[in-house]
N, C-alpha and C positions, 0 to 999 in steps of 0.2 A: 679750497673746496668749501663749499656752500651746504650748511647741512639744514633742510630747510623741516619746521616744528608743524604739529596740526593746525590750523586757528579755532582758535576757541569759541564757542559756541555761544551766543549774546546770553548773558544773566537775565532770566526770567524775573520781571515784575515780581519782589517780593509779596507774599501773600497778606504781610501785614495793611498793605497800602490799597487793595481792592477789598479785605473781607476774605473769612472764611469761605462765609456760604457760598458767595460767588464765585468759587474755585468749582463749583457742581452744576455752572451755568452752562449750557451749549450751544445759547442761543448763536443762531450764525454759521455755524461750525457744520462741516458736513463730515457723514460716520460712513463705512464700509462694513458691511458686517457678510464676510462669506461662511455660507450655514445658517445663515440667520431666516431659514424659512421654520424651523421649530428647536423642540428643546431649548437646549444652553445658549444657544444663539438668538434664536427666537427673543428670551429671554432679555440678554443683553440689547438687543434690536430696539426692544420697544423703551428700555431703559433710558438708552443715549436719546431717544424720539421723545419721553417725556419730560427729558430736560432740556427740550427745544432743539436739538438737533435735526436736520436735514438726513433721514437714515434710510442708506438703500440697504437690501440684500439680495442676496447670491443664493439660487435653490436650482435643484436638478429637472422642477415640475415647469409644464409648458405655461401654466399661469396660476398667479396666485391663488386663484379661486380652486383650484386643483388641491389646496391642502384644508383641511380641516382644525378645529378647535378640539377634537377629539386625539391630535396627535401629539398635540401641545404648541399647536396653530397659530400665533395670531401677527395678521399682517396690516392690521390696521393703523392708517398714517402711515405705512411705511413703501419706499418705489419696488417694487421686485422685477430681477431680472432671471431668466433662465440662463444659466452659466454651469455646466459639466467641467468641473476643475481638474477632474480626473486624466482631460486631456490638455496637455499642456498647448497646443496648438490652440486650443479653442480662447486657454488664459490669452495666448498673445493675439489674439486676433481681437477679442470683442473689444467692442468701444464704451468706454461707460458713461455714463447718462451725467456726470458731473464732470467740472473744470477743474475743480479744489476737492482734494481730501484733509481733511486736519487726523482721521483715527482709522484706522486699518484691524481688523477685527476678524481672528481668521479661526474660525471654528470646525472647519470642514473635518469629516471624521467618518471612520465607519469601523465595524467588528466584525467576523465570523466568527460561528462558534461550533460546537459537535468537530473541535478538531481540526476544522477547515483548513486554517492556520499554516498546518504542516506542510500542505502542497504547495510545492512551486507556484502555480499560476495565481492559488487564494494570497500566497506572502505577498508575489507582487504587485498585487490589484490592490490591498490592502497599503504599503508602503508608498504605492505611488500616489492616492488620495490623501493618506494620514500626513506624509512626510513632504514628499516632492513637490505634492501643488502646493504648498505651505510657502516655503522656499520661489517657486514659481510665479505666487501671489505679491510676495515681498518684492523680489524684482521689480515687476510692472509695476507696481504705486511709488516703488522707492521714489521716485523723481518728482512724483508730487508731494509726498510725505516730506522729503526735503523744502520744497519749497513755502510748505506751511510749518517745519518745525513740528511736525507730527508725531505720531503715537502708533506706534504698531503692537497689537496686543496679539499673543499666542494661544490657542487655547492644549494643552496637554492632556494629563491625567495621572493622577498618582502611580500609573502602571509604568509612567518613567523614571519612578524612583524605586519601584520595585517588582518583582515575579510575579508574572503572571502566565499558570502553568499551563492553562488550556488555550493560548492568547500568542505565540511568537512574535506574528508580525507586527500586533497590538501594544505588543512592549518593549520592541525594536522601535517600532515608527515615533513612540510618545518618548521614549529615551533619546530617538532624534528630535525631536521636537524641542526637547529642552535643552538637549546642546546646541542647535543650531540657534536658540532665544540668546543664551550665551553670546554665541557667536557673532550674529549678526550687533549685536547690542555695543559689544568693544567696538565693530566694524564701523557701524554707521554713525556712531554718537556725534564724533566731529561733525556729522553734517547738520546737526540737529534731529535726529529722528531718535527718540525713545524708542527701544523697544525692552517687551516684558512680556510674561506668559501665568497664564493662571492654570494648573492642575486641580483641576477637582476632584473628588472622593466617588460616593456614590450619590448619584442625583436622577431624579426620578425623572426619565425620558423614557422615548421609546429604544435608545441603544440599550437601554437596563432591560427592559422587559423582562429577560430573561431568569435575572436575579429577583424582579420586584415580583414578578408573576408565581412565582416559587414560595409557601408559606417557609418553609424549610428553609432555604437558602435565604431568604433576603433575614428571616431570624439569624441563622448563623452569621451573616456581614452584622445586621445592627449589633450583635452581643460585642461586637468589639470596637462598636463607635462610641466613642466618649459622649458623644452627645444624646444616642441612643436614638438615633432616627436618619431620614435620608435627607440630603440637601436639595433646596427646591432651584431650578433658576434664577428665579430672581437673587437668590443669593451669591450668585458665582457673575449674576451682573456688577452688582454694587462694588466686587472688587475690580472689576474691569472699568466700572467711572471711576473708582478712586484712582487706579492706573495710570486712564487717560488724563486727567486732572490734574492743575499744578500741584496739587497736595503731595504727588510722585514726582515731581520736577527732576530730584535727583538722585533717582532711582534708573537702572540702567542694565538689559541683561538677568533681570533676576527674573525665577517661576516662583510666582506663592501656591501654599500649597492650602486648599481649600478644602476639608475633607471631614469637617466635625471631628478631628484628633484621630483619624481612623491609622496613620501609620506614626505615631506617636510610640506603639510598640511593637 
């Protein structure tokens, strides 16, 4: 009997022999970022774009112009596509505007709140965008993600390392998020596809509102962030290029957790 091993995935160019800095180059390289019509996404979008990347993104509005800088907008230099991930059908069908993906950047997300939560139909609307297209997304690129030895990044939330009382499907969905980052990461590595996931804290978007809009609340969250303030996008980018970048070469499977120390206690 024939007991056949994985093969092993080619040793990346040590870092020593191109340079640090150039480990943060992208020139060439094409990005995916679903969600990346604002917020956290947004954020990362225009990140991987100022490091020369080729960056599309994934939003639910029929054209970019449709979103604003007021919601924490911006789409400039970047391709936008309308894509509702929510339906799985619609993932498999659309055709995307690139040949090559080298980074797969999957932010899609949403919350209710006042409870919503509890009801059947809110858990599942909620689980099937947080969780399912996640999973769905991965799928469809895997084949080109292999073929460039790519980077698939997760995005989470602290809510999948812990309670979140008024939130079920929110900390179902992001506790699946981070096993499936797990999962697929042991899954796929033989193929060459990194994958990794970044949990952020609390960061000033419009999903926070709700907290940030609140003098009250958003004081009761900072009193217990070490840092003593809310994280901005651009900083839950920088962990996402560090991610993508050889600098994470052998790194595999893991969520960092991005949060100014907030669950430290």
């Amino acid at each position: 009997m024939t007991i056949s091993t994985p093969t092993p995935t080619p040793t990346p160019t040590p870092i020593a022999q191109h340079g640090f800095a150039n480990s943060l180059d992208f020139t060439g390289k094409t990005v995916l970022v679903v969600g990346g019509s604002s917020g956290i996404g947004n954020g990362i979008a225009q990140a991987f774009r100022q490091l020369g990347a080729e960056v599309h993104v994934w939003g639910t509005r029929a054209r970019a112009s449709d979103y604003s800088a007021d919601e924490g907008s911006d789409l400039t230099g970047l391709h936008y596509a309308q894509v509702d991930v929510s339906d799985q059908a619609a993932i498999h069908a659309v055709r995307p505007a690139f040949e090559r993906l080298d980074v797969l950047v999957l932010s899609q997300g949403t919350i209710l709140y006042k409870r919503a939560e509890f009801e059947m139909e809110a858990f599942d609307r909620v689980l099937r965008l947080n969780l399912s297209s996640v999973m769905a997304c991965a799928v469809k690129f895997r084949p080109m993600l292999r073929d460039s030895h790519g980077s698939l990044i997760t995005l989470s939330s602290i809510a999948g390392f812990r309670s979140v009382r008024g939130n079920p499907a929110y900390a179902a969905s992001k506790s699946g998020v981070v096993g499936l980052t797990r999962t697929l990461g042991e899954a796929w590595a033989a193929e060459g596809i990194r994958v990794n996931g970044i949990a952020p804290g609390l960061v000033d978007t419009k999903l926070t509102k709700v907290t940030t809009g609140s003098p009250a609340r958003l004081d009761a969250t900072l009193s217990r962030v070490p840092l003593g303030r809310m994280g901005l996008p651009h900083e839950i980018a920088g962990v996402a290029v560090f991610l993508a970048s050889p600098l994470a070469s052998y790194m595999v499977g893991e969520t960092l957790l991005v949060d100014g120390g907030l669950t430290l206690a």
